[in-house]
C-alpha positions as CSV (number, residue, x, y, z in Angstrom):
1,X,31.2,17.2,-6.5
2,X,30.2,20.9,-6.2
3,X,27.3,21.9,-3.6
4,X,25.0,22.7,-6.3
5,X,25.2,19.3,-8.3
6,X,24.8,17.3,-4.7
7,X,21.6,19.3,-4.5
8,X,20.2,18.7,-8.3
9,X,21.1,15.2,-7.7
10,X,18.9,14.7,-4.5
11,X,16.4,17.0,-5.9
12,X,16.6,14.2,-9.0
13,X,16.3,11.1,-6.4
14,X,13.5,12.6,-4.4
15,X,11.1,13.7,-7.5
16,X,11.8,9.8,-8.7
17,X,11.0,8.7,-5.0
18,X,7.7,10.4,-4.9
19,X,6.7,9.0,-8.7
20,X,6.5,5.8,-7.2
21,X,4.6,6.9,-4.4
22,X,2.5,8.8,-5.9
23,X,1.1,10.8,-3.3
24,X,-1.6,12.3,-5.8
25,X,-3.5,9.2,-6.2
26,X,-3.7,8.5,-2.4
27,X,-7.6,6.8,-2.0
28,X,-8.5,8.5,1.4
29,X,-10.2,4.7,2.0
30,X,-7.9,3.0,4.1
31,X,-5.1,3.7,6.8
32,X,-2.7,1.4,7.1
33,X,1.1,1.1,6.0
34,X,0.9,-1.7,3.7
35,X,-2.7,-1.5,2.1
36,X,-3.8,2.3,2.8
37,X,-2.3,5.4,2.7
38,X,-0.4,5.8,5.7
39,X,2.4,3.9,4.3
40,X,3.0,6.4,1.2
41,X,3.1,9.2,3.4
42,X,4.9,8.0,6.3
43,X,8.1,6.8,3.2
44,X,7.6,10.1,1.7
45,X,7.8,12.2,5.0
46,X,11.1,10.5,6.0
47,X,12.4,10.9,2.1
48,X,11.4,14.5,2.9
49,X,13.2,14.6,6.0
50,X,16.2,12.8,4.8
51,X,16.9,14.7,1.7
52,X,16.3,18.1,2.9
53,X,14.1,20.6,1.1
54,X,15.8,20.7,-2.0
55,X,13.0,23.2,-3.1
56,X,10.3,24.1,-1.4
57,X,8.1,25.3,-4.0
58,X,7.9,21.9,-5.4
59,X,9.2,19.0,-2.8
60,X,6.5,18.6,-0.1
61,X,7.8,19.3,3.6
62,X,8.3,16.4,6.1
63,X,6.1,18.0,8.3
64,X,3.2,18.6,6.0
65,X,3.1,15.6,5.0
66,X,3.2,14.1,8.8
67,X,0.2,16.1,9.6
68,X,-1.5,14.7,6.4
69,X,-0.7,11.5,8.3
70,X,-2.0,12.5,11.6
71,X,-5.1,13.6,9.8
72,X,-6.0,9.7,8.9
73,X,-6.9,9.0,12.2
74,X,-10.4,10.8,11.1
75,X,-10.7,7.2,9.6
76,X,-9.7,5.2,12.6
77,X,-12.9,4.2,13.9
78,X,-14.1,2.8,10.7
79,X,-11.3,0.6,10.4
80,X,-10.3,-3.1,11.7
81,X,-8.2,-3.4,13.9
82,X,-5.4,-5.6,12.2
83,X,-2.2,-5.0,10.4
84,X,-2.5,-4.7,6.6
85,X,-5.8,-2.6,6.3
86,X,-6.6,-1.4,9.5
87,X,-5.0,0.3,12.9
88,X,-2.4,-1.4,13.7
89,X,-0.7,-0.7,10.4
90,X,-1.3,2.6,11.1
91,X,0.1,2.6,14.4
92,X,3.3,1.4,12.6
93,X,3.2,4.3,9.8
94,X,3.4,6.3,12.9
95,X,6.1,4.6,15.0
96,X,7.9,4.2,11.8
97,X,7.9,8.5,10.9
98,X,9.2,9.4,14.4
99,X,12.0,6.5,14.7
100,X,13.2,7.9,11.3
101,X,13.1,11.3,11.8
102,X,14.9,12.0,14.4
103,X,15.1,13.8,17.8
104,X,11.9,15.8,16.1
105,X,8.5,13.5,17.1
106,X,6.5,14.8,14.4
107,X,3.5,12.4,15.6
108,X,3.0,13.9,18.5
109,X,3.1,11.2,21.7
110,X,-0.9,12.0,22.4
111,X,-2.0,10.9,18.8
112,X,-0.4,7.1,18.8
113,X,-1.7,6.8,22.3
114,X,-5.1,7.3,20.5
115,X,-4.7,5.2,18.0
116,X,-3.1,2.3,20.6
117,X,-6.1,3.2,22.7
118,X,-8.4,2.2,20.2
119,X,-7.4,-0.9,19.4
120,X,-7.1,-1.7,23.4
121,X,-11.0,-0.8,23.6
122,X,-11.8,-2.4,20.1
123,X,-9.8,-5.8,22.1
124,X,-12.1,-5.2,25.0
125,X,-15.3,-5.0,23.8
126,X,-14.9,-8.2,21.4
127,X,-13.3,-10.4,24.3
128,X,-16.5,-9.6,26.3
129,X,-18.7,-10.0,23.7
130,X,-17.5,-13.2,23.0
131,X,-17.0,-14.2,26.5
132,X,-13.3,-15.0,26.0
133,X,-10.8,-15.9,28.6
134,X,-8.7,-14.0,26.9
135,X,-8.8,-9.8,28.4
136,X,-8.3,-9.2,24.7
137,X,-9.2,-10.1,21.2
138,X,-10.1,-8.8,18.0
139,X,-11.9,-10.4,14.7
140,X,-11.8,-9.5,10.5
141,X,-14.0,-10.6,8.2
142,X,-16.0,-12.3,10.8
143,X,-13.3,-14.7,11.7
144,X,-11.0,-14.2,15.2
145,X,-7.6,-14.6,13.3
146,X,-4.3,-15.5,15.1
147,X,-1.8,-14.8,12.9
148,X,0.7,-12.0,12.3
149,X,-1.6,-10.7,9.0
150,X,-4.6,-10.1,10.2
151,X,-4.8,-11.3,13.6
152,X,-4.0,-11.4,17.5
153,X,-0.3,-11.9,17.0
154,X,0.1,-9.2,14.9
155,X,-1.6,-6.5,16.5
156,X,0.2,-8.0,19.7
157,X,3.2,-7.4,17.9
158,X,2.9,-3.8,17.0
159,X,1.2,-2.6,20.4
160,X,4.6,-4.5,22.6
161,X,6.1,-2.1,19.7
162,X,4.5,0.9,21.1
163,X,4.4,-0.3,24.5
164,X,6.2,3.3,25.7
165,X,2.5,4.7,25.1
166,X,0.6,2.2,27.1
167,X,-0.2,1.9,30.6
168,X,1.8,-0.5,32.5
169,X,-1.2,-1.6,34.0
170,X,-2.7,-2.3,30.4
171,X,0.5,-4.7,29.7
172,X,0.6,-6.5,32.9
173,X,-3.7,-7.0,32.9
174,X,-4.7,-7.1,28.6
175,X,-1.6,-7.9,26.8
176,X,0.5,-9.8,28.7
177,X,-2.6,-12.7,29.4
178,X,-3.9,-11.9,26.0
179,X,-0.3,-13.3,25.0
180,X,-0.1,-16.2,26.9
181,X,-3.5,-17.1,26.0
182,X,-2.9,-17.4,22.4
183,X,0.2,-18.9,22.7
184,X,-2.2,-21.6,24.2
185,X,-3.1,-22.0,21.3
186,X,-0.9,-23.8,19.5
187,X,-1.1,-27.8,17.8
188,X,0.7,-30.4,19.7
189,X,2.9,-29.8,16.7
190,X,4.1,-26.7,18.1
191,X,2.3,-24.6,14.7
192,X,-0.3,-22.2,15.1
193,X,-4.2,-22.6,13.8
194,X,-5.1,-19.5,11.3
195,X,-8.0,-18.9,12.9
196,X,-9.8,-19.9,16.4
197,X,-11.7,-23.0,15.8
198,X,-10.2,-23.4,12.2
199,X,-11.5,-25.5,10.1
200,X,-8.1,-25.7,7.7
201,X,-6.4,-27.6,10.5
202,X,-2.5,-27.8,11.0
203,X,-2.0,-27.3,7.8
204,X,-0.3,-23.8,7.1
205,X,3.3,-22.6,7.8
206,X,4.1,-18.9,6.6
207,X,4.2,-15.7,8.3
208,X,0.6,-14.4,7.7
209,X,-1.4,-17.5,8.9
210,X,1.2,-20.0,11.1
211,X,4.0,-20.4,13.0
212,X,6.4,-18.3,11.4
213,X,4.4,-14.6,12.5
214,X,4.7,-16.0,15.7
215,X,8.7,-15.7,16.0
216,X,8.7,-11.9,15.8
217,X,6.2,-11.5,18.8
218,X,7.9,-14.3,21.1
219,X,11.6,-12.9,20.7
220,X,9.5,-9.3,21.6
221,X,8.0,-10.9,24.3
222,X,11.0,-12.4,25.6
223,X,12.9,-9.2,25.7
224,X,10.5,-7.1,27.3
225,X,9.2,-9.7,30.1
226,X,12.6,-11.3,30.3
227,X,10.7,-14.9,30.9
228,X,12.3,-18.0,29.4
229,X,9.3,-19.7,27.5
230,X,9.2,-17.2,25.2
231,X,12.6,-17.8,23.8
232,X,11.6,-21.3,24.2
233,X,8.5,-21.1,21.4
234,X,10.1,-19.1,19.3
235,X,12.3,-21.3,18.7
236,X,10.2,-24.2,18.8
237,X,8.3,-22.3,16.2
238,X,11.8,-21.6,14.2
239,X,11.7,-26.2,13.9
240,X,8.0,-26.2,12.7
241,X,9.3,-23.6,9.8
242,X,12.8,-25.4,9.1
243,X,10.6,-29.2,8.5
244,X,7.8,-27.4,6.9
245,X,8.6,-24.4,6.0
246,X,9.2,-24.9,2.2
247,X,5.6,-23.3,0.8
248,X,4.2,-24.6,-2.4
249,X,2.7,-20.9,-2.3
250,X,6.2,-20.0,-3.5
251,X,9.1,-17.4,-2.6
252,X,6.9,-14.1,-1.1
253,X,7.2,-12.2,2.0
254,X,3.8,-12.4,3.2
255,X,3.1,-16.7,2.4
256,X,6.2,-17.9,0.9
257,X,9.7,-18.7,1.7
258,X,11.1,-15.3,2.0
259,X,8.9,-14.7,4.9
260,X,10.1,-17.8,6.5
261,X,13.9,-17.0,6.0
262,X,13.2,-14.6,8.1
263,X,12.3,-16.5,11.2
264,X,15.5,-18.4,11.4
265,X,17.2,-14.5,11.3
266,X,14.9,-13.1,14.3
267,X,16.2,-16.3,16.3
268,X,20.0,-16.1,15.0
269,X,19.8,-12.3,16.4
270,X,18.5,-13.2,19.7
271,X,20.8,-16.6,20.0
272,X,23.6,-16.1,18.1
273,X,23.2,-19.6,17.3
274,X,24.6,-20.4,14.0
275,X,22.5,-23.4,13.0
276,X,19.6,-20.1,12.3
277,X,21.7,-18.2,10.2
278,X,22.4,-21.6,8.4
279,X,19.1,-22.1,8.1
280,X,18.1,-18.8,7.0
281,X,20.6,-19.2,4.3
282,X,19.0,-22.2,3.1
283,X,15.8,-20.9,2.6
284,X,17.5,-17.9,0.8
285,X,19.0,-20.0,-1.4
286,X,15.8,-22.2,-2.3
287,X,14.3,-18.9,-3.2
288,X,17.2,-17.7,-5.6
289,X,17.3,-21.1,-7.2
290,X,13.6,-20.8,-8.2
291,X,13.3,-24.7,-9.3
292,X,10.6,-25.2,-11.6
293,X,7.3,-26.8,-10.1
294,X,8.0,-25.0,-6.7
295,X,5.8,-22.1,-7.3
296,X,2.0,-23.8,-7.6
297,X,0.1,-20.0,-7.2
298,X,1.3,-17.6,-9.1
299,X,1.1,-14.7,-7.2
300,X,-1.6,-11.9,-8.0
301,X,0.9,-9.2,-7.9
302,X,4.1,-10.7,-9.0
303,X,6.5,-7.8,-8.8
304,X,5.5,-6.7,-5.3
305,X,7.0,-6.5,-1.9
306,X,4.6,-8.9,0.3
307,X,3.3,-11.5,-2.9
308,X,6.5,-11.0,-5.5
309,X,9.6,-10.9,-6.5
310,X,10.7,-7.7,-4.4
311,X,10.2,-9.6,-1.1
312,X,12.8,-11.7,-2.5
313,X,15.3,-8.8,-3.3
314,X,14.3,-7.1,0.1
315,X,15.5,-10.7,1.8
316,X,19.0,-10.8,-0.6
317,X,19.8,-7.5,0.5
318,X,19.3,-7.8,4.3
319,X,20.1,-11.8,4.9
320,X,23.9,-10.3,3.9
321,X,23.8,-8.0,6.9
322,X,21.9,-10.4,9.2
323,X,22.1,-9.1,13.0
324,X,20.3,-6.1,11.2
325,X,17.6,-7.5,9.1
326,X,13.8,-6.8,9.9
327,X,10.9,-8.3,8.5
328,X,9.5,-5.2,6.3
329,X,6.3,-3.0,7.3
330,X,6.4,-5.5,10.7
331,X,9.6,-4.7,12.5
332,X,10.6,-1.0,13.6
């Protein structure tokens, strides 16, 4: 293939890429990856980066487009604090741009300390508002959430994540106890309540309200604070999701099976334990089979990555390569 084809053929790809990002219709409303425009920008800028500038006059430059990123933060302050509308999914836009362009940190180091400064004070203020034992802790829609969606665990998650641009201090004195003090929280079942003083009750297993969020950020927390009981809840958590883990939500990402498949692969990469990969393949399995009366809500967007069919594709490709899977938008 001749150098000029190889460069009308990514010039091809790239135009295609951005059509489905379409950065022209970008809302300027909300920040985060999933849910705001940080996440079209931050896929576009490492396309950009990735396929070169095939031509400048009409591809846009990795680095515009990162500063177009860094110019969001103008929104910060108006924003929640959780993962798929507010900071902390705009933290991971930004983690996400420098780990895949590489060597060149277009988000400079001072900018995501910002943003993980922000949600450190936002954690602050609310815990002593509320007079919580806990240094740290954040609410949406008027409810203190624990889950990996829209609550503590997530944005947990993503600031161990970015834990190069905190304080050691901060880890050893906010997140650390604000750790230990939601894993307090968990039912004598070993699953997790949605929300503080829940009214729904042990009732919900999947990855945005439930055991399953709670994997990611105790195999995190195990590798970076090297402590035992860690390992041990996540995989307490991975036997809550393998007895009742089978959602009559259906097969997505975000509430469904998929989501769940992924668990058992988080704890088969720390492990090496087969009896996760087994599992993982399992839940894989009930989710290409698709038997009917296993889906009771139809999802409202069918086709898409968190609700639809894609998370499902996005779990067939990766559970075939499985020390290398991660949980999309979640896990850097």
């Amino acid at each position: 293939m001749s150098a000029l084809h190889k460069r009308d053929k990514r010039h091809d790809m790239f135009q295609t890429a951005l059509q489905y990002i379409n950065l022209h219709d970008l809302k300027g409303r909300r920040i985060s990856f999933l849910c705001g425009d940080a996440g079209p920008l931050a896929i576009a800028a490492v396309i950009s980066y990735k396929f070169g500038s095939c031509d400048a006059n009409t591809l846009p430059d990795y680095r515009t487009l990162g500063n177009r990123l860094i110019e969001l933060i103008s929104k910060m302050e108006d924003s929640p604090d959780e993962l798929l509308y507010g900071k902390s999914g705009y933290l991971y836009a930004l983690l996400f741009v420098n780990k895949h362009v590489s060597g060149k940190d277009i988000i400079p180091s001072n900018h995501i300390e910002k943003v993980v400064a922000s949600i450190i004070k936002s954690g602050k203020q609310f815990s002593r508002e509320m007079k919580s034992e806990s240094p740290l802790l954040w609410q949406w829609h008027g409810k203190i959430y624990l889950g990996a969606a829209h609550g503590v665990a997530g944005i947990l998650y993503m600031l161990l994540q970015a834990r190069i641009y905190i304080n050691a201090n901060e880890i050893r004195s906010f997140i650390k106890p604000t750790l230990d003090w939601l894993l307090n929280q968990r039912f004598p079942s070993g699953n997790f309540p949605s929300s503080l003083n829940s009214s729904s009750g042990d009732r919900l297993v999947q990855w945005c309200h439930g055991a399953p969020g709670f994997v990611s950020l105790c195999v995190l927390a195990y590798q970076v604070f090297e402590e035992e009981k860690y390992l041990k809840i996540a995989q307490l958590c991975g036997e809550v999701i393998w007895q009742r883990g089978i959602c009559t939500k259906g097969y997505s990402i975000c509430h469904g099976v998929s989501g769940n498949a992924y668990s058992f692969l988080e704890l088969y990469q720390v492990t090496k334990k087969p009896v996760h990969l087994y599992r993982a393949y399992c839940f894989m399995e009930w989710c290409a089979l698709e038997r009917p009366g296993t889906e009771l809500h139809r999802p409202d967007r069918p086709a898409s990555l968190f609700e639809g069919t894609l998370g499902r594709i996005y779990l067939a490709e990766q559970i075939i390569r499985p020390l290398d899977a991660k949980f999309p938008a979640y896990t850097l």
